[in-house]
C-alpha positions in Angstrom: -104.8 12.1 -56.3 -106.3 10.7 -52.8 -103.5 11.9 -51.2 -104.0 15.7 -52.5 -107.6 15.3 -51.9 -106.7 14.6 -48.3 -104.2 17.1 -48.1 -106.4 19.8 -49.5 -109.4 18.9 -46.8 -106.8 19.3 -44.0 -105.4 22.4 -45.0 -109.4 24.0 -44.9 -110.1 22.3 -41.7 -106.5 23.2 -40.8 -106.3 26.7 -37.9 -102.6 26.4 -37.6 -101.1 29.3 -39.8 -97.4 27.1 -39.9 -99.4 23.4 -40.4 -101.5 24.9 -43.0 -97.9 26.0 -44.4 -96.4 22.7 -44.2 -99.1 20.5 -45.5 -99.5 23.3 -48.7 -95.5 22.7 -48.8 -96.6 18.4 -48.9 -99.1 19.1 -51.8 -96.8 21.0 -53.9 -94.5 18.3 -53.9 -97.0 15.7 -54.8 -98.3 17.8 -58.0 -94.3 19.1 -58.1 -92.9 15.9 -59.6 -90.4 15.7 -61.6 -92.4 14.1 -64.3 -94.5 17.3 -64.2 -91.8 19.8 -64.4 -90.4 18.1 -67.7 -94.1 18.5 -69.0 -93.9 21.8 -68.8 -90.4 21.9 -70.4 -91.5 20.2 -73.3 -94.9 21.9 -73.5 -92.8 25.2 -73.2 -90.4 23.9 -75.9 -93.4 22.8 -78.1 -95.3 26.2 -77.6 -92.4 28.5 -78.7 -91.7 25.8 -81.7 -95.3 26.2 -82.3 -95.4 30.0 -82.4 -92.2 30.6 -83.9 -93.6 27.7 -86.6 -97.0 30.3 -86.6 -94.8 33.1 -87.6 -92.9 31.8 -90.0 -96.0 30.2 -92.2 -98.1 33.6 -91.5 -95.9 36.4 -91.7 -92.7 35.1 -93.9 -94.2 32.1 -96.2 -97.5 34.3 -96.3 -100.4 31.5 -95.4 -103.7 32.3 -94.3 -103.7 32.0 -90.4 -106.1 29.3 -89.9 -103.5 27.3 -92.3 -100.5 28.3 -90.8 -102.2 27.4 -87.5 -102.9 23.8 -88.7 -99.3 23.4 -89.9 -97.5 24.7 -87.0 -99.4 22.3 -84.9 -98.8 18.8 -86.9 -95.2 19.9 -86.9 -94.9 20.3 -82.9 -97.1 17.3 -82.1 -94.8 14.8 -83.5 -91.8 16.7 -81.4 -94.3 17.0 -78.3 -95.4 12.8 -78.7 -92.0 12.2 -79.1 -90.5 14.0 -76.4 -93.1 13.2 -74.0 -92.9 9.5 -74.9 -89.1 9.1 -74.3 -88.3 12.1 -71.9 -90.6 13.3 -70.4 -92.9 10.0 -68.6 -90.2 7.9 -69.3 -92.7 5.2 -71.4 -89.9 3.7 -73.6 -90.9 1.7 -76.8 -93.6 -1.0 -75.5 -96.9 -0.9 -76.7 -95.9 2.2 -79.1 -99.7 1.7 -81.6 -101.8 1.7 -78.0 -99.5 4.9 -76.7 -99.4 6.3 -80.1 -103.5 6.0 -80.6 -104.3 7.6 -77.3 -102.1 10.5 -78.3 -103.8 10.5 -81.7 -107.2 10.6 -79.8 -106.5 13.0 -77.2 -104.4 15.2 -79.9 -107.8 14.9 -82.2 -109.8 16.3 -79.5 -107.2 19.3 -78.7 -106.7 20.1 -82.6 -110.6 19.9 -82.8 -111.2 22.6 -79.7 -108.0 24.9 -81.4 -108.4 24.8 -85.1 -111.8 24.4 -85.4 -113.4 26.1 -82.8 -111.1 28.3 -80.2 -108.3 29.7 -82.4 -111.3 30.7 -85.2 -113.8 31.7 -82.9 -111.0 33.9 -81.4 -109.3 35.1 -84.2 -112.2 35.8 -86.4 -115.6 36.4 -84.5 -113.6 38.1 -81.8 -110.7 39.9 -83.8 -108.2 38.4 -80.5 -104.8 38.9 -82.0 -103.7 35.4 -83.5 -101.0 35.3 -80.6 -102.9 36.2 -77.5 -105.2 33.4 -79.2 -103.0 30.7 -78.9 -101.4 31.6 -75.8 -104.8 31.2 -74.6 -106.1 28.3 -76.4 -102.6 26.4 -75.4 -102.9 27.3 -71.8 -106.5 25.4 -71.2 -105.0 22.4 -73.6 -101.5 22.3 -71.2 -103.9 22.3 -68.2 -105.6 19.2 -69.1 -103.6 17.1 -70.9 -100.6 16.5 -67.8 -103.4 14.5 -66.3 -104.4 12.8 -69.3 -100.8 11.8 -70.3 -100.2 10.4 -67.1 -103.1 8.5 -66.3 -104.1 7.4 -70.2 -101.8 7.8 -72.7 -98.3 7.0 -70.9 -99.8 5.3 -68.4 -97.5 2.0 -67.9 
């Protein structure tokens, strides 16, 4: 993160229109890992399974939304933990109850902010379609937790 910080500071002090080009070029490829991109594969992969999972427990088994919410997103956070685990940060198998608990905490926090206040508070107070919701909702949870996996939960 120091060496973004720096980066960023001398692209702003930075008058040189093809420097300023070349150090954005040098940040990108700092935040551009390849840890990163196969975040967002497997966040994209858990999303769709998650809305496709949202579908199929609203509109074809017939739950209530706030239900099929909740069961759509226990079922994609054991393929996201997974996933991320092996594929993704590379952690392997050591210290799988420490990794495992810091997911559970940092999933308990994100399940907390959807189900119990976002996706309602949305949904219901707002009358945001239940998709739009979610694409929201998964959006300011996907921007948080990259950091969070890689400097808490995966962290070797």
């Amino acid at each position: 993160m120091d060496k973004i910080k720096q980066l960023r500071d001398l692209i702003l002090k930075s008058e040189n229109a093809l420097l300023r080009i070349s150090l954005v070029r040098k940040a990108l490829s700092l935040i551009l890992t390849r840890n990163f991109i196969r975040y967002l594969i497997i966040g994209f992969t858990t999303f769709g399974m998650q809305i496709g999972l949202l579908y199929l427990f609203t509109q074809l088994l017939g739950l209530e939304k706030v239900m099929g919410n909740v069961f759509s997103t226990l079922l994609s956070v054991v393929f996201n933990f997974i996933m991320s685990n092996y594929w993704t940060f590379k952690a392997g198998s050591g210290a799988k109850k420490k990794k495992l608990g810091r997911y559970l905490v940092l999933f308990t926090f994100n399940y907390l902010f959807d189900t119990a206040l976002a996706f309602p508070l949305l949904v219901n107070s707002f009358n945001v379609n239940q998709y739009i919701a979610k694409i929201v909702i998964t959006g300011m949870i996907v921007a948080w937790n990259f950091f969070l996996y890689k400097l808490w939960v995966f962290k070797d």
